[in-house]
N, C-alpha and C positions, 0 to 999 in steps of 0.2 A: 983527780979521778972522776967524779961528779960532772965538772966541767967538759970531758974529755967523752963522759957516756951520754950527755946532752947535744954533744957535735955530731955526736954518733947519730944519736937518734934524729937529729934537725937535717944530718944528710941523708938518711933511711926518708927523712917522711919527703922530701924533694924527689928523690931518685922515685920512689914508687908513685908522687903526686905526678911526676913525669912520665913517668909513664903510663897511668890511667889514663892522661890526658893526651901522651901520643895514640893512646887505645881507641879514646873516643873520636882524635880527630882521625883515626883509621877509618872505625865503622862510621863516621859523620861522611868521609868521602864516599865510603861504601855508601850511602846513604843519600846524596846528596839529587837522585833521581826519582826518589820518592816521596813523597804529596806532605805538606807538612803535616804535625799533628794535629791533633783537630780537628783537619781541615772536613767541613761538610758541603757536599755535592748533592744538590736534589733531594736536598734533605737526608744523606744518609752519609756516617760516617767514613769517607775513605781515609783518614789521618794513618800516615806513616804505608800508607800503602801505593805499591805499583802503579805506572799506568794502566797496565794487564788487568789485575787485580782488581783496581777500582772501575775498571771499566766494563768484569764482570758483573761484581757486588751491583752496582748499577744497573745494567742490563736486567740481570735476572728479577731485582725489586717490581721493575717498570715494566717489564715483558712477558709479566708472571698474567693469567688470566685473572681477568676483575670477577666474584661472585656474581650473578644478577639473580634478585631475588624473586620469583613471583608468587604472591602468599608465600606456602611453606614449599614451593616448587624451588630448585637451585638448577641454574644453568651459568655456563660460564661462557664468560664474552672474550677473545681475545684480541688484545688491544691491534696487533697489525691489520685484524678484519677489520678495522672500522677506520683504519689510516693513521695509524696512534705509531708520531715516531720520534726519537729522542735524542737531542744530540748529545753524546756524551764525550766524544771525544772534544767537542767546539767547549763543554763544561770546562772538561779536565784541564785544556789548553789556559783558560781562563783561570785556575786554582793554579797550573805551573807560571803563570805569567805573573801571580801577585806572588807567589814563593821568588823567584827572581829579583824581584822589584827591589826583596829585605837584605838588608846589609849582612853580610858575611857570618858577621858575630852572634848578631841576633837570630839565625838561622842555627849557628853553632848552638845556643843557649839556650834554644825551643828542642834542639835535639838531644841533649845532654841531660836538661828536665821532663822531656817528653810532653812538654806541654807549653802551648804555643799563646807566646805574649799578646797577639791579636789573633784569634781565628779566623781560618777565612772560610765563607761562606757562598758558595756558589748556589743560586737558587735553579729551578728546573728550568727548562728549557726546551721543550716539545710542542707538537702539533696534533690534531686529529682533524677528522671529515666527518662535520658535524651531521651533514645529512647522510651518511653514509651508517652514522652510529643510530639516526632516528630508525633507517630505514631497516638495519639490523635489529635492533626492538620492536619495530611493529612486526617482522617478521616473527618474530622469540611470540609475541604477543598473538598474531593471528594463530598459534595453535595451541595457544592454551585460554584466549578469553571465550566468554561462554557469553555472546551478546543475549539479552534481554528479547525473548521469543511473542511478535504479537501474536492474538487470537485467529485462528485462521476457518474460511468454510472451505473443504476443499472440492477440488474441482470433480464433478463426476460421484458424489459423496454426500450422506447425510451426515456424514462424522466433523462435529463441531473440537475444535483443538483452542482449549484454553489459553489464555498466553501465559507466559513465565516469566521469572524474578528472572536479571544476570546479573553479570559484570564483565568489565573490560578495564582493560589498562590504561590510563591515560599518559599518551608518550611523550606528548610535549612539555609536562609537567613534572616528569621521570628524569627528562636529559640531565637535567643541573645534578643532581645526588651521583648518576652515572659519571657525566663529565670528572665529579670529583672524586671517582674513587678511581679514574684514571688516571688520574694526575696525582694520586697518592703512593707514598714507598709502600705502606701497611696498611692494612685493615681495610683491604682492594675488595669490601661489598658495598653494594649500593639496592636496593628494593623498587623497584616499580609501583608507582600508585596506581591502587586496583579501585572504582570508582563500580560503585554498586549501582544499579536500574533495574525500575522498577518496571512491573510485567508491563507494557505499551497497552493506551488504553484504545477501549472497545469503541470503533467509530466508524462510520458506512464509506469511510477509503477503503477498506478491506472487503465488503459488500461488491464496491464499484471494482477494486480488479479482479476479483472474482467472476462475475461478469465479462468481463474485457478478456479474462484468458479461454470463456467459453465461448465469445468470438472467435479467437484463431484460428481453428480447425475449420470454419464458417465461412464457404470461397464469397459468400456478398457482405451484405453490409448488416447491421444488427444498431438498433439504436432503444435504449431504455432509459425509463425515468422511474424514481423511488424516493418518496416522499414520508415522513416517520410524521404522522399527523399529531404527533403530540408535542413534540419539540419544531417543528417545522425544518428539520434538519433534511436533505435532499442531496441525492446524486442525479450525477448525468451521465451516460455514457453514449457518443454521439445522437444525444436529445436536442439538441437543435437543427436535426438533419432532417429539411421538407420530407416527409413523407406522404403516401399516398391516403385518403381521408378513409376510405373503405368503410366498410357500417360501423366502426367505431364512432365518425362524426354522428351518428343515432345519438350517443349522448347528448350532444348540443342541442336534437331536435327534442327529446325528452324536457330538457331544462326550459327551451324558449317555447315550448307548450304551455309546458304548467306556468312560465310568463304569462302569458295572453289570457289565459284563463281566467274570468272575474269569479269564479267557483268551482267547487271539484268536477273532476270529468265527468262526464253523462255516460252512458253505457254504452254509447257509442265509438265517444273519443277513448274511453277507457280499453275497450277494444283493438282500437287503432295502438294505445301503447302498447299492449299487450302482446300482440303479434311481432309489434318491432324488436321488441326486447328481446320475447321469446323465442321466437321464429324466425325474426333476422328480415322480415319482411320488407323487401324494398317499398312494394304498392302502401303496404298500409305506412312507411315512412311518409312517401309522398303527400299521401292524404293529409297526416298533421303539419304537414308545410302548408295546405290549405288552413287549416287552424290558424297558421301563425300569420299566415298572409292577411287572416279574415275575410278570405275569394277562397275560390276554386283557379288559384293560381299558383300552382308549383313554385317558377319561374319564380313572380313576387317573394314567398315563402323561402326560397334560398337565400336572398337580395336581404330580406327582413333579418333573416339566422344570423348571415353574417357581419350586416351591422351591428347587431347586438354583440356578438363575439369582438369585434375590435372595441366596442365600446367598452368592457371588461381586458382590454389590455393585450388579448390574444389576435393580434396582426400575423402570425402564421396558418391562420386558419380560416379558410371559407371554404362556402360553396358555391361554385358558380352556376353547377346548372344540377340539378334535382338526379334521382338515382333512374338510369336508365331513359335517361333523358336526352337530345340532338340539340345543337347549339342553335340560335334563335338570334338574328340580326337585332333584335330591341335588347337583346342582353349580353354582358359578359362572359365568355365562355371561361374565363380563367382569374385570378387579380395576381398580381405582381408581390411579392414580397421580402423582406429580407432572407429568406430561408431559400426560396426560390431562384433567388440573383446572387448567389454564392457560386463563384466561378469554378469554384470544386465540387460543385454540387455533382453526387454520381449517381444518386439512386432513381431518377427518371416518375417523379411521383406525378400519378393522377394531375392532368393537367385542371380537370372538372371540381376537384377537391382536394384538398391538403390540410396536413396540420403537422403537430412536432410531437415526438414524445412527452417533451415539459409541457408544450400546452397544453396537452391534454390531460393530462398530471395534475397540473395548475387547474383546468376546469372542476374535474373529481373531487379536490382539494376544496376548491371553492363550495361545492355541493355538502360536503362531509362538513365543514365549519356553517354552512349555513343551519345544518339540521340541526345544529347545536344552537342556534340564534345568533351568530357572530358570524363576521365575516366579511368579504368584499361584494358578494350577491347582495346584501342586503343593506349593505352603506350604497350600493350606485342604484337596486330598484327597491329601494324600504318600503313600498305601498302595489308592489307587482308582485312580491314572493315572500313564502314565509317558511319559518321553518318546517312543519309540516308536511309541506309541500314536496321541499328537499329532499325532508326522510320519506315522503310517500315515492321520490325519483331513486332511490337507493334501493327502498323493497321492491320495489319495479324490477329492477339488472339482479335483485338476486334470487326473484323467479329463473334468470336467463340460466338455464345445463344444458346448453349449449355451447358448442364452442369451447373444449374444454382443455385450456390451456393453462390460465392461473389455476382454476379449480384444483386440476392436476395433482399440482403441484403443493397442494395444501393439503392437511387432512381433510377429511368425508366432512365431518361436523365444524368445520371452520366456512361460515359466512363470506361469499365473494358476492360484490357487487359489483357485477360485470358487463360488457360488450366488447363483443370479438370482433375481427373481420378480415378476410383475405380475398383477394385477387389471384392470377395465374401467376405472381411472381413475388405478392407480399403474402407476409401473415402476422396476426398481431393481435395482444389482447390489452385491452384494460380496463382497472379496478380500482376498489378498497376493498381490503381484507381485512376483517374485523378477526385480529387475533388475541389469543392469552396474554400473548405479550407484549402488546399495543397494534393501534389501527396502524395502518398505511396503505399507501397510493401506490398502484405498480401500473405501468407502462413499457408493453414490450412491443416490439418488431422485429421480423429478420426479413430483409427483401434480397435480392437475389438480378439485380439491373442486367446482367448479362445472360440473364437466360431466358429460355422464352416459357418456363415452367418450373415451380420450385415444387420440389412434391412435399406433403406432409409429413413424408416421412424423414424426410430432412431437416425441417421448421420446425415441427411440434415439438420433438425432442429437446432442442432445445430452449425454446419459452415455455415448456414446464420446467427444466433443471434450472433456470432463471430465477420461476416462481418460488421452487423450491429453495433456493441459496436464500432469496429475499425474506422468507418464514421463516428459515431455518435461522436468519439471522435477528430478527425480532423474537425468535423463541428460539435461543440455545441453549435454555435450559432442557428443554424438550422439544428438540427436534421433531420434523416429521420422517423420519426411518423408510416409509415406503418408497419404490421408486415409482416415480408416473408411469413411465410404460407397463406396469405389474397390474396397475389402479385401471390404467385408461383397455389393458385386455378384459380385467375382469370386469368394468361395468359393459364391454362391449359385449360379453359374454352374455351376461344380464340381460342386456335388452335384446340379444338375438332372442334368450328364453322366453321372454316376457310377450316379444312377436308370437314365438310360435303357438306359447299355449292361447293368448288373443285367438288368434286363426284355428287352433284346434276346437275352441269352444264357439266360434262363431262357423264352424263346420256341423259344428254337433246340434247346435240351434237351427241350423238351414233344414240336415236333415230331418231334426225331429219336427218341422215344420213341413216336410214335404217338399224341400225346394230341389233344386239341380243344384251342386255346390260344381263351381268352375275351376277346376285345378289347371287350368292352362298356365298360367302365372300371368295373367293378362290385369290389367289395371295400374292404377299411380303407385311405383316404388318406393318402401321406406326408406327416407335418404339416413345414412346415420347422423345423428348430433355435428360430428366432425367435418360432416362433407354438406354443412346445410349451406344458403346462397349468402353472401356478405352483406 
């Protein structure tokens, strides 16, 4: 009996072992098109699954948008913008191809266990367009970085604009963290490095196109020099453009005066500067070119200026023939120069005199360092000029209210030491400006070559807003807020007043004296400040 219930049971456990295993080789067949166990693609598991199936799972991992981080900003990149493409069937083909490769049984064994004696691992397999992805984050980046804002003077404006802290994103530096969250099945964020800058600092580049953009509206030419006499730091803006010498070269004659001088003026020559300075006096200019000649020779006296002037380095500048002067067969009517022989040359300057803005910059310069006891005036004449001298040439130009172009441009109580000068088609001033905020040199001109008249009212405007940008940028902590034109009506205002009560009180004197007072308007006209002779 025992025997008989163990046959029993030895057939029972066959018959149903047989049949589990016709079961498994059923669903093994059923089976036999799907990816083995285990099997990982692209890093992600398709084991026991479709081609369908894993070719979703797949897709969707990889096709899913990558986070981009910027700070705490979230934007998502999506991988086909950027050319992000995956092959996944060329994958799958490769995981069916090592499934194949395995012998019958050991397929059968990995299915029956569900668990595969070698797994197989298919790594990724994709492409992107790397500059396509840059070009995509600089875009994501240009509307959310805040670059780093310098100080600005703006144009037409006493309103000085501090500069600012920012930041911006740095892309080239970002791709690698991106790349690899595109190339990931998970955890598809990557952050952008955001690189902090600091506010851009404060330096007379910003000065100079300041400058430059109050040219453009300007149909001539505009050329200035600005010199920061404490650092010796200097802009140009078309400052090496020959320009015409105009009574500005007066300074030269001041300087090569007090040269020649073996003691202080007599009351004569002091005269003579006096009128230059102030008055703009061509005659009494001439006369100290006698001084310098040591004749009653004009002629001489230009010839002497101007060797002394190349002798000091400034080769853009002479005079050939005296002010209001006719060319003379024993002399040069003009000299040759590099500023002059510049094939682009457009401004048509004074053939009789020239200079440049830098040089004459560079001369004022030299003046302001000499009155300090240092300098190049005094290492090339150390026994011809002293400081003194220098400073006595400074308070000289800052008698000159005349000519009121830097002035302008500066407050009331700010010290210019100046000479102006214009022609029917130049105008031009220049100085030191002794400010709060340190001295400096300005040199300005606007000439105007294609016309046969620039009016003032065209010019001045703009070399006062010049002057004004150039204070305003030596002193931005206290700007000058006025504009010139407000300044240059009311002092005109001023002096018309100052005429009439003169005239009413010099009426009031005639009569009480018994005279005939002449109201025809006959007699020498008061020319204004503005309209005096160059």
């Amino acid at each position: 009996m025992l025997k008989a219930l163990q046959k029993y049971l030895t057939i029972t456990f066959f018959i149903i072992g047989g049949l589990y295993l016709a079961y498994e080789v059923f669903l093994f067949n059923l089976a036999s098109q799907l990816l083995p166990p285990k099997t990982t693609i692209a890093g992600i598991d398709v084991g026991s699954m479709s081609v369908p199936e894993a070719t979703d799972v797949i897709s969707q991992h990889y096709l899913t948008p990558v986070s981009v981080f910027y700070r705490e900003e979230r934007l998502e990149l999506n991988p086909q913008d950027v050319g992000f493409t995956i092959d996944v069937l060329g994958m799958i083909e490769k995981a069916e191809a090592v499934r194949d490769e395995r012998e019958t049984w050991r397929r059968f064994v990995e299915f029956v266990l569900n668990q595969s004696l070698d797994p197989v691992q298919i790594p990724l397999e994709a492409t992107h367009d790397r500059a396509l992805l840059h070009d995509r984050l600089q875009m994501i980046a240009s509307f959310l970085d805040n670059p780093a804002k310098g100080p600005q003077l703006l144009v037409g404006s006493a309103t000085f604009q501090y500069g600012e802290p920012g930041y911006v994103a740095d892309i080239d530096a970002s791709l690698g963290d991106v790349e690899a969250a595109l190339y990931r099945p998970d955890q598809r964020e990557a952050s952008l490095i955001i690189v902090d800058e600091d506010a851009p600092p404060f330096n007379m580049e910003l000065l100079a196109q300041n400058i430059a953009d109050q040219f453009e509206a300007f149909s001539g030419v505009g050329s200035v020099f600005v010199m920061d006499l404490a650092t010796g730091e200097e802009i140009s803006v078309n400052g090496d453009v020959a320009i015409s010498g105009l009574s500005i070269l007066k300074i030269a004659i001041f300087l090569e005066t007090y040269r020649v001088l073996d003691a202080p003026p007599n009351e004569y020559v002091q005269g003579l500067l006096y009128d230059t300075a102030v008055h703009s006096s061509n005659y009494a200019a001439n006369l100290l070119l006698h001084v310098i000649a040591g004749e009653d020779n004009t002629y001489e006296g230009a010839a002497k200026l101007t060797a002394s002037l190349h002798k000091l380095g400034l080769q853009n500048t002479f005079m050939a023939l005296p002010y209001d002067a006719n060319p003379v067969a024993s002399r040069p009517s003009t000299y040759i120069t590099p500023a002059n022989t510049d094939p682009d040359l457009v401004t048509r300057p004074d053939t009789a005199m020239q200079t440049t803005a830098e040089e004459m910059g560079t001369l004022l310069s030299m003046i302001y360092y000499c009155s300090q006891g240092k300098g190049t005036l005094l290492a090339i004449y150390p026994n011809e000029l002293t400081p003194d001298e220098c400073q006595a040439l400074i308070d000289l130009m800052v008698q000159n209210e005349e000519g009121n172009l830097i002035r302008f441009g500066v407050p009331a109580d700010v010290r210019v030491s100046h000479k102006h000068g214009w022609d029917y088609v130049t105008q031009g001033d220049a100085g030191i400006v002794f400010s709060p905020g340190g001295d400096f040199v300005i040199v300005e001109y606007v000439t105007d070559p294609n016309s046969d008249w620039l009016s003032n009212e065209i010019g001045f405007p703009i070399l006062r807003e010049i002057a004004r940008a150039a204070y305003n940028y030596f002193n931005f902590d206290n700007p000058n807020l006025e504009d010139p034109n407000v300044r240059a009506q009311r002092e005109a205002a001023a002096r018309e007043a100052a005429a009439a009560e003169a005239e009413a009180e010099a009426a009031a004197a005639a009569a009480a004296d018994g005279e005939v007072v002449d109201e025809s308007g006959g007699g020498e006209t008061a020319v204004s400040p503005d309209q005096s002779a160059p």
